[in-house]
BAFI-3210 file (N, C-alpha, C; in Angstrom, 3 decimals, decimal comma, padded with zeros to 6 digits):
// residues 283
n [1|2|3|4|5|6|7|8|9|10|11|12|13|14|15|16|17|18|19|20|21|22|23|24|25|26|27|28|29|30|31|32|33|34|35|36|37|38|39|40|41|42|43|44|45|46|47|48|49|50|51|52|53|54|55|56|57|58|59|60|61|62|63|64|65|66|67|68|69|70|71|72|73|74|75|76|77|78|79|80|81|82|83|84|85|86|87|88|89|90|91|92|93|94|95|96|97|98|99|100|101|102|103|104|105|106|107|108|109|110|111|112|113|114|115|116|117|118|119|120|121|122|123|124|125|126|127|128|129|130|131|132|133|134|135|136|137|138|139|140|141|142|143|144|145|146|147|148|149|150|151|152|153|154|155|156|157|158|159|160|161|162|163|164|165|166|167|168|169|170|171|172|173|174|175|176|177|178|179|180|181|182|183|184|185|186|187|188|189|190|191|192|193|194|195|196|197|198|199|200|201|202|203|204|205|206|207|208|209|210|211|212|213|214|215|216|217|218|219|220|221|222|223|224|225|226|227|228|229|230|231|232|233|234|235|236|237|238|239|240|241|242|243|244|245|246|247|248|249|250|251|252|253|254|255|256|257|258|259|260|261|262|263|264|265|266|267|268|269|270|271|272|273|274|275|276|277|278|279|280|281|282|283]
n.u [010,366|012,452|014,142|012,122|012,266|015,002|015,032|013,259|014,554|016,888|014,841|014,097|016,203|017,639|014,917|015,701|018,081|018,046|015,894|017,547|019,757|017,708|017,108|019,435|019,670|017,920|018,155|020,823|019,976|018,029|019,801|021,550|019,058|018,831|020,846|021,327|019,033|019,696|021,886|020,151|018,973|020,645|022,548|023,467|021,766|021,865|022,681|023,684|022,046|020,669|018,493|015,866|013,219|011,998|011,394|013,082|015,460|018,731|021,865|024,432|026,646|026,644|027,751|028,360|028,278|028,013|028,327|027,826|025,629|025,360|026,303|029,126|032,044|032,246|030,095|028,442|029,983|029,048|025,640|022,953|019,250|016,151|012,848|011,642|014,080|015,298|018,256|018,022|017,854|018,978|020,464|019,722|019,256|018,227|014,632|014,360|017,364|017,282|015,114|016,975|019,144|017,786|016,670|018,997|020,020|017,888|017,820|020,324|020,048|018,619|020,268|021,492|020,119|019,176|021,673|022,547|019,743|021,555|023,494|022,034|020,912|022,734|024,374|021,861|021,780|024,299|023,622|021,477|023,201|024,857|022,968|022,277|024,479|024,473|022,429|022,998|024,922|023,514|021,692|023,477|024,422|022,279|022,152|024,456|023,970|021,288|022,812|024,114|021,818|021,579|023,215|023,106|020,717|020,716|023,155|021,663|019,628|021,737|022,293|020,055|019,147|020,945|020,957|018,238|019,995|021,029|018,855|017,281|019,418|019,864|016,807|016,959|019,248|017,743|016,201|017,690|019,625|017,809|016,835|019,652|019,687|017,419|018,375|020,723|019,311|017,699|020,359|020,896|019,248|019,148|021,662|021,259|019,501|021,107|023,181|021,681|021,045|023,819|024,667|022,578|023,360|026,164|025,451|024,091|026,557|028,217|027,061|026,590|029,655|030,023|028,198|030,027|032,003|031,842|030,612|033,020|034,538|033,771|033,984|035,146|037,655|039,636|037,763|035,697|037,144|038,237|035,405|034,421|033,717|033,855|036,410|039,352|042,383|045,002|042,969|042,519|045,160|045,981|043,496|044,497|046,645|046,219|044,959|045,877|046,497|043,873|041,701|042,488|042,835|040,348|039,279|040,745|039,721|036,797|036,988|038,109|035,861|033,827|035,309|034,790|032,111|031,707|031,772|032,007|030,411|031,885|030,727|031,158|031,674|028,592|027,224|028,224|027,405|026,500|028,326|030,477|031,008|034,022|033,674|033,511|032,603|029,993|026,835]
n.v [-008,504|-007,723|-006,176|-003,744|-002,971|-002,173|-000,327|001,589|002,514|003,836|005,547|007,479|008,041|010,163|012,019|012,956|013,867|016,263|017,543|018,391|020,087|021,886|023,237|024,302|026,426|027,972|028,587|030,076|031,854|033,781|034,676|036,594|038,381|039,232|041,057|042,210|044,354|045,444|046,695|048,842|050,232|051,285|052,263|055,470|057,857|058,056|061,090|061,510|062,279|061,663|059,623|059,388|057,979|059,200|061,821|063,672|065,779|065,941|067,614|066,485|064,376|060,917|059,004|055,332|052,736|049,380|047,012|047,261|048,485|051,328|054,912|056,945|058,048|060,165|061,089|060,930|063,464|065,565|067,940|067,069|066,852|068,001|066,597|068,740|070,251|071,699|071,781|069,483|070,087|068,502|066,889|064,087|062,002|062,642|061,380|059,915|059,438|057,185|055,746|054,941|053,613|051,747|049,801|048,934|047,344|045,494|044,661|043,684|041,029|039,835|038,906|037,356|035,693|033,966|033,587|031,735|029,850|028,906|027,272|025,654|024,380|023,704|021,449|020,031|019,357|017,406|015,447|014,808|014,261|011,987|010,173|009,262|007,977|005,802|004,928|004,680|002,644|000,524|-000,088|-000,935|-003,611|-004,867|-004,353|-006,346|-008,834|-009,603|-009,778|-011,848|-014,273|-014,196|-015,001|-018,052|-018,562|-018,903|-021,202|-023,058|-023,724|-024,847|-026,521|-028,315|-028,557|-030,135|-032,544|-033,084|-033,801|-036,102|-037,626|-037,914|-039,411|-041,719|-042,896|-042,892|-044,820|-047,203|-049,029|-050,287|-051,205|-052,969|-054,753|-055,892|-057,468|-059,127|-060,649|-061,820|-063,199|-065,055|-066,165|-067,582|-069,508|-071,090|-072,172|-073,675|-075,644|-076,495|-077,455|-079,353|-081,087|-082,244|-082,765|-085,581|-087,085|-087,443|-089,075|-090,929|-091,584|-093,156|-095,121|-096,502|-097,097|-098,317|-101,186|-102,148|-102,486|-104,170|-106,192|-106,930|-107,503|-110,251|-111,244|-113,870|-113,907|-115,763|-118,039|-116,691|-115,956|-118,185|-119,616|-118,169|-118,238|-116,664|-114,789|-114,427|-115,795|-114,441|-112,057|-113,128|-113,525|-110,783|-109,184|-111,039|-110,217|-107,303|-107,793|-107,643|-104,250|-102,941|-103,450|-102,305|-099,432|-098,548|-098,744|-096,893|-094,825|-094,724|-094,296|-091,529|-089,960|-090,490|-088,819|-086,158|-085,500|-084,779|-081,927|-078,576|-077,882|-076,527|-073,711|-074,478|-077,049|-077,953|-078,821|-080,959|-083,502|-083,717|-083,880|-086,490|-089,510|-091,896|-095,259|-097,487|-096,426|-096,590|-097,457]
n.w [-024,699|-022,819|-025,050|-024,723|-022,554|-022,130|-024,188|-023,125|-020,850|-022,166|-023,362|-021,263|-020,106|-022,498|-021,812|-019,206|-019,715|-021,256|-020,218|-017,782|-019,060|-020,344|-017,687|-016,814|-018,835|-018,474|-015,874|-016,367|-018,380|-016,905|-014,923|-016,517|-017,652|-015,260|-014,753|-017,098|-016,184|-014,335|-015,280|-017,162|-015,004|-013,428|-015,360|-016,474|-018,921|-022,208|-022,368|-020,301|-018,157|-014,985|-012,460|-013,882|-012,913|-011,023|-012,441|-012,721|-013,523|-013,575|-014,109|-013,142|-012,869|-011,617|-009,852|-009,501|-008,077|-009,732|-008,525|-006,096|-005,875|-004,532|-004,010|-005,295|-003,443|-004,842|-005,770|-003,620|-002,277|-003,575|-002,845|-001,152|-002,941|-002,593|-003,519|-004,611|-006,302|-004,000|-001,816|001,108|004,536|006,531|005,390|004,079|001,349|-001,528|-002,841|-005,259|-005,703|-003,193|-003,856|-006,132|-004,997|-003,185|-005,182|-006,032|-004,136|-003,948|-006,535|-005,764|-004,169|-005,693|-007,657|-005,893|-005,070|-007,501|-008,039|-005,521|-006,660|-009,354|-008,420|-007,030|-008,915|-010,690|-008,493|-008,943|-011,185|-011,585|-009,881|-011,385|-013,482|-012,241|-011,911|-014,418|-015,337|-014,166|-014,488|-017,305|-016,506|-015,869|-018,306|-020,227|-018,989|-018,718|-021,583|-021,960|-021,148|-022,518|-024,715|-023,731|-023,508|-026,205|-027,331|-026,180|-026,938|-029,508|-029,667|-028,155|-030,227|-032,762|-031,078|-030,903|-034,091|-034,802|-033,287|-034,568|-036,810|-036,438|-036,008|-038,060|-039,341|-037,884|-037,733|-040,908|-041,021|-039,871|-041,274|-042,300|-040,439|-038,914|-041,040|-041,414|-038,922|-039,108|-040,876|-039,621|-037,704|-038,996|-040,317|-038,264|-036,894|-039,147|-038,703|-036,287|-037,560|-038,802|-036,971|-035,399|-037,389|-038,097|-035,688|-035,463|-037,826|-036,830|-034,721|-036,055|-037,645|-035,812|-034,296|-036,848|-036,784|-034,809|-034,889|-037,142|-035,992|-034,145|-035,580|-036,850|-034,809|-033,810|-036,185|-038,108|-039,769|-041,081|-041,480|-043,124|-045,444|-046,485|-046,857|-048,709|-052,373|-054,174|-053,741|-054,724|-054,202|-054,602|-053,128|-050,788|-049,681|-049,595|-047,623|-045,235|-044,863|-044,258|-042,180|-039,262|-039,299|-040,036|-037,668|-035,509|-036,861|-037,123|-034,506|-033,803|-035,245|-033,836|-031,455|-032,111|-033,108|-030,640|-028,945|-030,772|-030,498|-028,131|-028,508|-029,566|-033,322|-035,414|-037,944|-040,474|-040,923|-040,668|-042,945|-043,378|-043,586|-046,124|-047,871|-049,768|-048,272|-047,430|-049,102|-048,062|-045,457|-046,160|-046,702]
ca.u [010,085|013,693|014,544|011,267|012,279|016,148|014,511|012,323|015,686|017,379|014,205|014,073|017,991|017,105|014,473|016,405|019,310|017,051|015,449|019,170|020,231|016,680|016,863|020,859|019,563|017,241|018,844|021,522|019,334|017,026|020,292|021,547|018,432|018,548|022,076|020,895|017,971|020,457|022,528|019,564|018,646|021,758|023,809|023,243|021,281|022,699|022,701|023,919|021,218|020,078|016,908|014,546|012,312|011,035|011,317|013,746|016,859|020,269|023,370|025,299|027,367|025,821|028,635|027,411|028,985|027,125|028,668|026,868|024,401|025,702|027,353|030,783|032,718|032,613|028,387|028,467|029,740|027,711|024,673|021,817|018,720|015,036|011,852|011,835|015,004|016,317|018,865|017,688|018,667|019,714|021,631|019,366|019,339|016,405|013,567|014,947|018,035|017,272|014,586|017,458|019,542|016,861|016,244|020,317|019,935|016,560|018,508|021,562|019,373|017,765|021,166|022,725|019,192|018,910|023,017|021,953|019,081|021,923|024,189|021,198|020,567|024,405|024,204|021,117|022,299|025,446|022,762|021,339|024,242|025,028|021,911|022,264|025,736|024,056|021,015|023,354|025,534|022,162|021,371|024,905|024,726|021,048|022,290|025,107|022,765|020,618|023,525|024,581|020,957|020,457|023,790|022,821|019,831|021,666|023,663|020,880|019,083|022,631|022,201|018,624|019,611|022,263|019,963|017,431|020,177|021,129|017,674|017,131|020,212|019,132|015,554|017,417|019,662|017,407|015,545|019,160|019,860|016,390|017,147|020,619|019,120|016,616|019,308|021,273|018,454|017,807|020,759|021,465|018,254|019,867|022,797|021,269|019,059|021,961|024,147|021,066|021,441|024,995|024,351|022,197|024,579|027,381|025,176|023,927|027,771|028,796|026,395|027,336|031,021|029,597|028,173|030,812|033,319|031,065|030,626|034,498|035,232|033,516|033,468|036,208|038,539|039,907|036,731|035,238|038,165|038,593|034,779|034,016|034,172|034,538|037,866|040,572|043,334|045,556|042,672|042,470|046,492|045,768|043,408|045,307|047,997|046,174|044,303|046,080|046,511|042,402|041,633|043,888|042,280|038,585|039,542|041,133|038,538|035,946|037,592|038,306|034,031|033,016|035,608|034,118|030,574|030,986|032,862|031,007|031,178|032,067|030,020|031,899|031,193|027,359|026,668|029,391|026,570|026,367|030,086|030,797|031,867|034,482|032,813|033,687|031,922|028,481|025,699]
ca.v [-007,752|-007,293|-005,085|-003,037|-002,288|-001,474|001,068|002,407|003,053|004,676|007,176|008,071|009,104|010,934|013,068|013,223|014,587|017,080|018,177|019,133|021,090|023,023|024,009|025,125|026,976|028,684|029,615|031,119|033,364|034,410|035,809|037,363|039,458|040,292|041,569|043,771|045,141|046,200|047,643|049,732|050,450|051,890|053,059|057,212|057,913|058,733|062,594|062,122|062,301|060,064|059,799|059,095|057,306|060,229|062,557|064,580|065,600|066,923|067,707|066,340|063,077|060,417|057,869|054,494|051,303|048,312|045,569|047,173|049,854|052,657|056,313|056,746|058,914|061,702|061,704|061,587|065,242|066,627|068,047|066,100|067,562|067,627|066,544|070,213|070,788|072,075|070,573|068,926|070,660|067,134|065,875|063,198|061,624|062,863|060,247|059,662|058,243|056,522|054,336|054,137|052,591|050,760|049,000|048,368|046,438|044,796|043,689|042,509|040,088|038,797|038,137|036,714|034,409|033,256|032,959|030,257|029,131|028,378|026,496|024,619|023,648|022,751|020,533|018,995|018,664|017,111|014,593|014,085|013,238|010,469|008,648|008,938|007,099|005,058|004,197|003,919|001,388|-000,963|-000,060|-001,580|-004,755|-005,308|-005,267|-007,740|-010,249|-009,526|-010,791|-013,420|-014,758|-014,321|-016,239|-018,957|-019,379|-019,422|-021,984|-024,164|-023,542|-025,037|-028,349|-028,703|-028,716|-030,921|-033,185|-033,664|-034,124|-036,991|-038,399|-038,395|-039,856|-042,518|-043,020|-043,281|-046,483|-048,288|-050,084|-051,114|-052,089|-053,846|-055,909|-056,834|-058,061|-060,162|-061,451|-062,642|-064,169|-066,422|-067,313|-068,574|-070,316|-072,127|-072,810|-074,033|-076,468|-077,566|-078,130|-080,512|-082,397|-082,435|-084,125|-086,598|-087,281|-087,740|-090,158|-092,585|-092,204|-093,230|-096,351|-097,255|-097,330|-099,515|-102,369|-102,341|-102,951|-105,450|-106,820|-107,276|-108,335|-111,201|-112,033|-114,782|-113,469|-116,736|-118,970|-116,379|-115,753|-119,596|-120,674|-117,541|-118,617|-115,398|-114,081|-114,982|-116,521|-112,843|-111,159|-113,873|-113,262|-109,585|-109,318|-111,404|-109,022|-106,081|-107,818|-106,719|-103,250|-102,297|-102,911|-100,924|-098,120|-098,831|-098,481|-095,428|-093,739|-094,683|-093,022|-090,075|-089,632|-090,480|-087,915|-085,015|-086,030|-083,715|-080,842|-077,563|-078,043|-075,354|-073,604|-074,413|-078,363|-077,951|-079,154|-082,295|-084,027|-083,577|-084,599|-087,547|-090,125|-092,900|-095,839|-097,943|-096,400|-096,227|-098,994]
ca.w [-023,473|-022,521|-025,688|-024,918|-021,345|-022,364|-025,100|-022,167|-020,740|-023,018|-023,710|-020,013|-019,743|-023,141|-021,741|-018,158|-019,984|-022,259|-018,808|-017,010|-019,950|-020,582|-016,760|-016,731|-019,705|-017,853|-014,748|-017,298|-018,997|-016,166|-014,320|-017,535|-017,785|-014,155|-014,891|-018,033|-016,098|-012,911|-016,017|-017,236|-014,217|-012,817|-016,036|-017,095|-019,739|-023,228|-022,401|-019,006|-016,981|-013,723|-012,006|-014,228|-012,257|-010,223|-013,444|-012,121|-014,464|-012,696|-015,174|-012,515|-012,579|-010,560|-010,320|-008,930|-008,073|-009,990|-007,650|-004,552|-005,736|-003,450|-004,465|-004,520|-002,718|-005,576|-006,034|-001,951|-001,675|-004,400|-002,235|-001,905|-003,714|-002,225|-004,553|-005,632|-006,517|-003,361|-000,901|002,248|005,348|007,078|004,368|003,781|000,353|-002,569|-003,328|-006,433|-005,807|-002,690|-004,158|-007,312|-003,917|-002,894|-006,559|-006,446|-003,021|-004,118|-007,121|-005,347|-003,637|-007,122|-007,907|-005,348|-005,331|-008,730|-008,422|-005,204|-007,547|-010,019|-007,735|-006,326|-009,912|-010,734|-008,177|-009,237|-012,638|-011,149|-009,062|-012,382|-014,166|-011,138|-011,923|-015,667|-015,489|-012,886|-015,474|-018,487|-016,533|-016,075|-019,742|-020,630|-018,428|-019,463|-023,168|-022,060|-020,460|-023,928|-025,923|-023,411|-023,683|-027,245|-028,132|-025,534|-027,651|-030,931|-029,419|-028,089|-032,021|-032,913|-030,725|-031,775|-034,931|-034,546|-032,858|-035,755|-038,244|-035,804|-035,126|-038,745|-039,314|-037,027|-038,231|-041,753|-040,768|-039,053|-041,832|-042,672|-039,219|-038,980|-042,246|-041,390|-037,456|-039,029|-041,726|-038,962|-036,967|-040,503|-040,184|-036,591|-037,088|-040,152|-038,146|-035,303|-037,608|-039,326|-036,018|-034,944|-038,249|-038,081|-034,535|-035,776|-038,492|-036,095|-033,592|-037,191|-037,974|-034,422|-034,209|-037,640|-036,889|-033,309|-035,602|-038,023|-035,132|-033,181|-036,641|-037,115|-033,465|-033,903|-037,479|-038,707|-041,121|-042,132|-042,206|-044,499|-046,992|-046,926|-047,350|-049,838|-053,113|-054,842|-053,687|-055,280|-053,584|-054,170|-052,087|-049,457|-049,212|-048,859|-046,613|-044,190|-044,536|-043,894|-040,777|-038,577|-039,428|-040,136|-036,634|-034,788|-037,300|-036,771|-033,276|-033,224|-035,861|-033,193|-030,386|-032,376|-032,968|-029,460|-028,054|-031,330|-030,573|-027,048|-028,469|-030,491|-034,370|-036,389|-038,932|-041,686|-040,728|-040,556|-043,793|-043,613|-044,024|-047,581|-048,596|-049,974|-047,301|-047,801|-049,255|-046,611|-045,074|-046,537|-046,674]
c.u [011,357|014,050|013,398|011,745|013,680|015,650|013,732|013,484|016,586|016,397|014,406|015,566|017,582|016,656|015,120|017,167|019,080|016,401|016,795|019,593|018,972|016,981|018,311|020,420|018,603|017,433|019,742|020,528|018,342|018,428|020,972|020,911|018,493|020,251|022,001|020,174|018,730|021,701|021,439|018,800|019,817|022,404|023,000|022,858|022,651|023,287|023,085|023,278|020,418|018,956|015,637|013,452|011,302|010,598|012,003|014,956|017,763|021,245|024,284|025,669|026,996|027,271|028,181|027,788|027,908|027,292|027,764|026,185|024,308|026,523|028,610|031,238|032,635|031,209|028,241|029,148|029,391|026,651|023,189|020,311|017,300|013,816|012,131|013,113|016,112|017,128|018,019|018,503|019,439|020,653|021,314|019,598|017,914|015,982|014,167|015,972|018,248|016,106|016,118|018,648|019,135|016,708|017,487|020,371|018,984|017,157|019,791|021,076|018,545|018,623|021,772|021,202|019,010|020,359|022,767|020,830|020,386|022,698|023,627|021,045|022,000|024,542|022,882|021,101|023,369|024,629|022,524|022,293|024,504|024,098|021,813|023,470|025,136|022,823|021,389|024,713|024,659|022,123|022,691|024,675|023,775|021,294|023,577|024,208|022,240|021,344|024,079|023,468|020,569|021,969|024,115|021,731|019,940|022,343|022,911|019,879|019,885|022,410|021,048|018,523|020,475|021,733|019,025|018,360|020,425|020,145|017,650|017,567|020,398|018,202|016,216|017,789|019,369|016,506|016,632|019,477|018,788|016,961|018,381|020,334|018,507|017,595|020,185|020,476|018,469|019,146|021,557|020,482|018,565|020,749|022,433|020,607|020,400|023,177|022,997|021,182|022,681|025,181|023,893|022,845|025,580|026,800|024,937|025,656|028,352|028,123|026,380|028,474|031,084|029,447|029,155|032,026|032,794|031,339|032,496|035,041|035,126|032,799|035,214|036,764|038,629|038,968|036,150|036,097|038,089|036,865|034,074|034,454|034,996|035,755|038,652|042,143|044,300|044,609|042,932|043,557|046,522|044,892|043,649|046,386|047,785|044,956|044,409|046,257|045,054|042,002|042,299|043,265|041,119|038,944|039,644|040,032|037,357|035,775|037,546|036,470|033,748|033,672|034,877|032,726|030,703|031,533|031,958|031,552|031,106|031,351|030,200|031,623|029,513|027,106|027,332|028,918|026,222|026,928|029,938|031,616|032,774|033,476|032,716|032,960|029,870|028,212|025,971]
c.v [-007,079|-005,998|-003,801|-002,168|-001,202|000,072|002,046|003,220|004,196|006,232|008,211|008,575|010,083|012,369|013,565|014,772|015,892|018,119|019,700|020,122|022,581|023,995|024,932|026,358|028,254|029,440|030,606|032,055|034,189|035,138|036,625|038,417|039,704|041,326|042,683|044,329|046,081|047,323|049,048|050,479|051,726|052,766|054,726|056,909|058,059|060,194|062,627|062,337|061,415|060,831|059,588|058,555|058,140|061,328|063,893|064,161|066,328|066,944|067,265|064,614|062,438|059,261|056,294|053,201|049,852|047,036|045,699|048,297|051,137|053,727|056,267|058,088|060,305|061,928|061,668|062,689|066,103|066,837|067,408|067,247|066,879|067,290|067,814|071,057|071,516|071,367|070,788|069,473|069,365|066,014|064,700|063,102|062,111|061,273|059,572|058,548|057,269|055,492|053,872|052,587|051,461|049,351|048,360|046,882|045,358|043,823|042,716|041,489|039,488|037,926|037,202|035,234|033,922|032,661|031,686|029,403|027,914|027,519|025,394|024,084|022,980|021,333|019,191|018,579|017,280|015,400|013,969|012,932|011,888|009,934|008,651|007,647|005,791|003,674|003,838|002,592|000,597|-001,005|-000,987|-003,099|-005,415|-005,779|-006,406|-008,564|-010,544|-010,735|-012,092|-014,157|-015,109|-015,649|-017,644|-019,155|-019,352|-020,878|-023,459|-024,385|-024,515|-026,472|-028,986|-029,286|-029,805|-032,231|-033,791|-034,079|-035,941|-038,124|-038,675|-038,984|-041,373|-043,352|-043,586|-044,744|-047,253|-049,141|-050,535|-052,213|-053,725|-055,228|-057,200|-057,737|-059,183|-060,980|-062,120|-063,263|-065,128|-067,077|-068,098|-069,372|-071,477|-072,710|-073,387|-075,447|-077,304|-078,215|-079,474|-081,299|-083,160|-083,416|-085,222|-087,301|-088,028|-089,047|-091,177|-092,941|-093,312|-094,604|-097,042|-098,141|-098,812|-100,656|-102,732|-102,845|-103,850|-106,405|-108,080|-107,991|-109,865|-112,185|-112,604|-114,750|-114,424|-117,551|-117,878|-116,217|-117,486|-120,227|-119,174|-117,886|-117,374|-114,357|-115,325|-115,195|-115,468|-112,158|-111,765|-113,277|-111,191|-109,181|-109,681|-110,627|-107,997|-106,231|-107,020|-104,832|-102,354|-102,393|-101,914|-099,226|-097,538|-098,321|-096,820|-094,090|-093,771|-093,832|-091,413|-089,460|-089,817|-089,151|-086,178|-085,185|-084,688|-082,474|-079,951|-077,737|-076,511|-075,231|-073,816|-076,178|-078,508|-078,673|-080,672|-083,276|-084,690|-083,795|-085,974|-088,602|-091,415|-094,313|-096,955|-098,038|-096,174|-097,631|-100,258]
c.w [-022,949|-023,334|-025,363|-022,990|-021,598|-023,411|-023,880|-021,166|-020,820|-023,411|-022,296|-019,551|-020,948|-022,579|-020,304|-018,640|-020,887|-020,758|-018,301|-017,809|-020,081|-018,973|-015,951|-017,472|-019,233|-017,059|-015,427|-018,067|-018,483|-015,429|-015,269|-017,828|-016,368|-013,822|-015,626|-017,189|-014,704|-014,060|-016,578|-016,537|-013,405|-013,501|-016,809|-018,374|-021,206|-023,373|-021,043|-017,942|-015,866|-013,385|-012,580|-013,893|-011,923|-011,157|-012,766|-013,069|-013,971|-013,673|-014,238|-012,620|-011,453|-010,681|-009,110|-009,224|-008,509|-009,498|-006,317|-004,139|-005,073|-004,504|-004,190|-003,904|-004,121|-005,888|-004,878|-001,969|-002,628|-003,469|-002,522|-002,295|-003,334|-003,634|-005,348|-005,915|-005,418|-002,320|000,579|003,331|006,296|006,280|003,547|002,517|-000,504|-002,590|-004,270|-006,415|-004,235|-002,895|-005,467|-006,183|-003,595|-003,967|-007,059|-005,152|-003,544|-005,223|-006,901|-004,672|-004,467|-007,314|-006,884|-005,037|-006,260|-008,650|-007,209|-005,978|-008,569|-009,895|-007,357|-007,838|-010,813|-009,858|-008,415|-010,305|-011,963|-010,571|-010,215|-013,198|-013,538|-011,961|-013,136|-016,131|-015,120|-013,829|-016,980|-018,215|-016,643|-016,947|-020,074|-019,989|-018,970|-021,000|-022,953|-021,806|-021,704|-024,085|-025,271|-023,703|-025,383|-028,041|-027,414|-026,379|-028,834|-030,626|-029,215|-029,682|-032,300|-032,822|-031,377|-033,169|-035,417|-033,981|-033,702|-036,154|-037,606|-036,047|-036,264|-039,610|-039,446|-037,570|-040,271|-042,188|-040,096|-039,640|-041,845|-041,632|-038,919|-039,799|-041,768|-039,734|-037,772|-039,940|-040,529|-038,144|-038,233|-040,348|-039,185|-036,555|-037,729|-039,640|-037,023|-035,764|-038,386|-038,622|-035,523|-036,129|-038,044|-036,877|-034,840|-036,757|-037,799|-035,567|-034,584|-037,256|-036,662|-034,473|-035,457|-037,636|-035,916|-034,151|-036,194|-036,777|-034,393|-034,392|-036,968|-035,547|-033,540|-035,351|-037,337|-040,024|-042,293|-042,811|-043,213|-045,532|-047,379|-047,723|-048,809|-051,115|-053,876|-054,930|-054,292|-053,957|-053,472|-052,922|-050,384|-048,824|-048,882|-047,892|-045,447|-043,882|-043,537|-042,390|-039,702|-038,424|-039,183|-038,484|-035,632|-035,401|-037,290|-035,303|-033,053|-034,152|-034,727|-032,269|-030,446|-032,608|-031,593|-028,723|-029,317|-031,156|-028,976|-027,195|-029,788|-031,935|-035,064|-037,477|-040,101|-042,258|-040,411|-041,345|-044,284|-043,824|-045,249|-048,355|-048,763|-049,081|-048,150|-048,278|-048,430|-045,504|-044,445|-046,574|-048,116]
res [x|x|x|x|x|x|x|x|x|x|x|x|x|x|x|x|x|x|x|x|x|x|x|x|x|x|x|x|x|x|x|x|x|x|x|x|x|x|x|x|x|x|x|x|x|x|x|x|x|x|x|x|x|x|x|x|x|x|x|x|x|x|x|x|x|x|x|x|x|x|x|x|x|x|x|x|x|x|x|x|x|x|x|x|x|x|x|x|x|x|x|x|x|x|x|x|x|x|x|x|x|x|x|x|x|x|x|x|x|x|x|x|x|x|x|x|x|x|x|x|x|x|x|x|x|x|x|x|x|x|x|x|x|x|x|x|x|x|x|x|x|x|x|x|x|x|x|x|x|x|x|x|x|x|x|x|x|x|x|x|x|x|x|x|x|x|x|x|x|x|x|x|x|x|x|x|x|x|x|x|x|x|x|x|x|x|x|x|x|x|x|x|x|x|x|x|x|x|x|x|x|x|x|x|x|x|x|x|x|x|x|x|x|x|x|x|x|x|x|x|x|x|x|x|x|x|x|x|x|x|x|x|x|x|x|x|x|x|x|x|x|x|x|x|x|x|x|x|x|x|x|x|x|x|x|x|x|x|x|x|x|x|x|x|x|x|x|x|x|x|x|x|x|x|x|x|x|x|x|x|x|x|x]
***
């Protein structure tokens, strides 16, 4: 719609400017011929002779100013000359050349009106021109706007564009994403069942270690080495040695579980479960 109005534009200065010229063109060649026709009107035949109008032929020199249609001072005192050839007792002027007077006046008032015609139409060329400038600055701003508009919507094309490659980009890595989301749900799941083993683990170890040290508080070193048959008299002597020492270590292994029993275990210890414990401390 835009390009159809700017073209509508452009035809209408066109024929404007097609107009102004045809009607300069005009006024110029309408006072042109009223210029020849005051020349064949006014200028002596080929043989010299004036008057033709009335059909009257004089051998006499008519001399005759073509700026302001009057006689000059040297065909004013030639005698003037009645219809029939003879002079006028009052001096008056013949028929003849006071209509040719008449037809010089009549034409100096063509001219000097077609020459205001042509002034009045200078200036309205002149008018014209204004509003042609006037109508090819809008034409000009109109096609800026155009091109600001058309490479504002190149530009937004651009983002759009730019936008899909995005989205489908997007839409691309999101089974990926998906996959690796639910891969880490599996395995916080796993880790959460193998921190509750790992607990329960800890609490059998923990109430193991309890008996085993109740066990030893109040078991009797010596009466059993002494009434067991099966040690040998070396172990008896080592175990007594190392009496003192094993408690003191039972002790402090206990301690050290009741105070990791309230503290987060690491994923790496989940499965600690599964290691081989001292035998000591197994059943």
């Amino acid at each position: 719609m835009i390009r159809f109005k700017i073209w509508l534009i452009w035809f209408v200065i066109g024929v404007v400017s097609v107009g102004g010229v045809a009607v300069q063109n005009e006024g110029a060649a309408s006072v042109n011929s009223e210029k020849h026709e005051r020349e064949v009107l006014i200028s002596p035949d080929q043989d010299g002779l004036v008057g033709r109008e009335s059909g009257q032929e004089e051998h006499r020199p008519a001399i005759i100013r073509r700026s302001t249609g009057t006689l000059s001072n040297e065909a004013a005192a030639i005698p003037d000359v009645k219809n029939d050839g003879t002079v006028a007792e009052d001096g008056s002027a013949p028929t003849g050349e006071q209509k040719l007077v008449e037809s010089g006046k009549e034409l100096r008032e063509s001219v000097n009106a077609k020459r205001d015609r042509l002034v009045a139409l200078s200036h309205k060329k002149q008018e014209i021109a204004g509003r042609l400038d006037k109508m090819k600055e809008k034409a000009r701003l109109q096609q800026k706007s155009l091109n600001t508009m058309l490479d504002l919507r190149e530009q937004e094309q651009e983002v759009k564009r730019q936008y899909t490659e995005n989205l489908q980009s997007v839409k691309s890595a999101l089974p990926a994403l998906t996959r690796n989301i639910d891969s880490l749900e599996a395995e916080r799941r796993t880790a959460e069942v193998d921190l509750k083993h790992a607990q329960t683990r800890l609490e059998d170890l923990k109430d193991r270690l309890d008996n085993v040290e109740d066990g030893l508080k109040h078991l009797d070193l010596e009466t059993w080495l002494s009434e067991s048959a099966s040690i040998s008299p070396m172990m008896r002597e080592a175990f007594m040695l190392t009496r003192d020492t094993m408690n003191p270590a039972i002790e402090g292994l206990s301690t050290s579980m009741d105070n990791s029993a309230h503290q987060p275990w690491p994923t790496i210890l989940l499965n600690s479960h599964r290691e081989k414990k001292p035998r000591w401390l197994m059943d």
